[in-house]
C-alpha positions as CSV (number, residue, x, y, z in Angstrom):
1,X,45.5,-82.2,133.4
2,X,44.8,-82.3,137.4
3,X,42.4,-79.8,137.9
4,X,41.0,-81.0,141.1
5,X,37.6,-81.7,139.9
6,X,37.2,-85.7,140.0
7,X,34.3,-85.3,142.3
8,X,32.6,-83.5,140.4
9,X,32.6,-86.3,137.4
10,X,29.0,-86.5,137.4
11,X,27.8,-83.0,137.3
12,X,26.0,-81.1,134.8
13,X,28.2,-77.9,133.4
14,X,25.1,-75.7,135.3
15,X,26.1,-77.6,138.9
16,X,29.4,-75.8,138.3
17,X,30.6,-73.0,139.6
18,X,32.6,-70.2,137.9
19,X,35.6,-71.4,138.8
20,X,34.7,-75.0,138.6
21,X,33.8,-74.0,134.7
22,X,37.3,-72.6,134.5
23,X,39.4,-75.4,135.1
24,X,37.1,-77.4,132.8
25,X,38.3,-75.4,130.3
26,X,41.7,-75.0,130.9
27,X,41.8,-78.9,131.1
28,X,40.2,-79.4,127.6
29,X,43.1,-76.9,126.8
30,X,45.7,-78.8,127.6
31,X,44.6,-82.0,127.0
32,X,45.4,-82.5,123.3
33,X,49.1,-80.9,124.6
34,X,49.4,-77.8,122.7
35,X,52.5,-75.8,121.9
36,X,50.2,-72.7,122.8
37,X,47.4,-71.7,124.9
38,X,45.3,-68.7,123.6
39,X,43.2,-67.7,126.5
40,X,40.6,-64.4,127.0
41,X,40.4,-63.6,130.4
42,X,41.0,-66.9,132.2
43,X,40.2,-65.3,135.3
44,X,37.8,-62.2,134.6
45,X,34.5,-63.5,135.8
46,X,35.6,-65.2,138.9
47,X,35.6,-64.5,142.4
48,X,39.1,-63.6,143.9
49,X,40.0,-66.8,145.5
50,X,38.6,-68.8,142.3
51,X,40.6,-66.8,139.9
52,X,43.6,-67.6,142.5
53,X,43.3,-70.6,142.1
54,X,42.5,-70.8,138.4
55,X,45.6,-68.4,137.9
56,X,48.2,-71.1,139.7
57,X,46.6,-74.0,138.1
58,X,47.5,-72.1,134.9
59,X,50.4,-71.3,135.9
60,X,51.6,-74.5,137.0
61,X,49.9,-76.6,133.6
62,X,51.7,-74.2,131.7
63,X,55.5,-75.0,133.5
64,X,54.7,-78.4,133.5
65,X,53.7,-78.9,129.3
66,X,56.0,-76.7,128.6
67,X,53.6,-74.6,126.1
68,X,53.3,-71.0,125.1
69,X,50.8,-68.7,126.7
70,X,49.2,-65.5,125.0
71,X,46.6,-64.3,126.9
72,X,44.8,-61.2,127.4
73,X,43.7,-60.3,130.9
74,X,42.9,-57.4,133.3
75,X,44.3,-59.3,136.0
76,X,47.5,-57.4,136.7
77,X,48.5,-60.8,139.3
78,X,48.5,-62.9,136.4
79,X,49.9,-60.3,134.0
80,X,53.1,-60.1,136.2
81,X,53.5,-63.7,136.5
82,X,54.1,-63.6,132.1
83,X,57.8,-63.4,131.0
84,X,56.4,-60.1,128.1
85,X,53.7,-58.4,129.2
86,X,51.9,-55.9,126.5
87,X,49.4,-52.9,126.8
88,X,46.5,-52.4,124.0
89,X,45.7,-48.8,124.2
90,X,44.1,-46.8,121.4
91,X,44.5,-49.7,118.9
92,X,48.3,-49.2,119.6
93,X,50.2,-52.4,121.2
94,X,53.2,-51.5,123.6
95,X,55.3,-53.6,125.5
96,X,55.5,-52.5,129.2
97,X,58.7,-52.5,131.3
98,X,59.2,-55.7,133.1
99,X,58.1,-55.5,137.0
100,X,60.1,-57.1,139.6
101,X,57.6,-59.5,140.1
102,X,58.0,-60.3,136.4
103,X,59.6,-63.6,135.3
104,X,57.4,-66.8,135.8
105,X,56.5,-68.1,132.1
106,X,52.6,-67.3,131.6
């Protein structure tokens, strides 16, 4: 996967940052070409313009392979770019009525 880190071939994992770190892991993800992708918060201990930019990568690896997504996030951007989206509250799973913003496959 093109995750914009080719200059950064030679670093160490600590010479990375947060974001960095993500897309390392979202390309070891996709690189055997799953059907699905489980992912825990993809974006939850990133800045806001890393976790941007982690969330469209995702987004846009996920369109391109053509695999599933279940994730579970806090980030209601990312939350309203998945076709289902579902609440855990009180050990009780409910689906949540589709936003507007809803319809880009996560």
């Amino acid at each position: 996967a093109g995750v914009g880190l080719r200059g950064r071939l030679s670093h160490r994992p600590a010479a990375l940052s947060g974001g960095e770190r993500s897309r390392v892991a979202l390309a070891r993800a996709l690189v055997h070409r799953p059907e699905c992708l489980l992912l825990d918060e993809p974006t939850g201990s990133l800045d806001a313009a890393s976790g941007r930019a982690v969330r469209e990568l995702l987004l846009d690896q996920v369109r391109i392979s053509g695999a599933a997504c279940l994730l579970v996030t806090h980030d209601a951007d990312l939350a309203r770019s998945a076709d289902r989206v579902l609440n855990l509250e009180n050990g009780v799973l409910n689906p949540l009525k589709p936003q507007p913003e809803q319809g880009r496959p996560v």
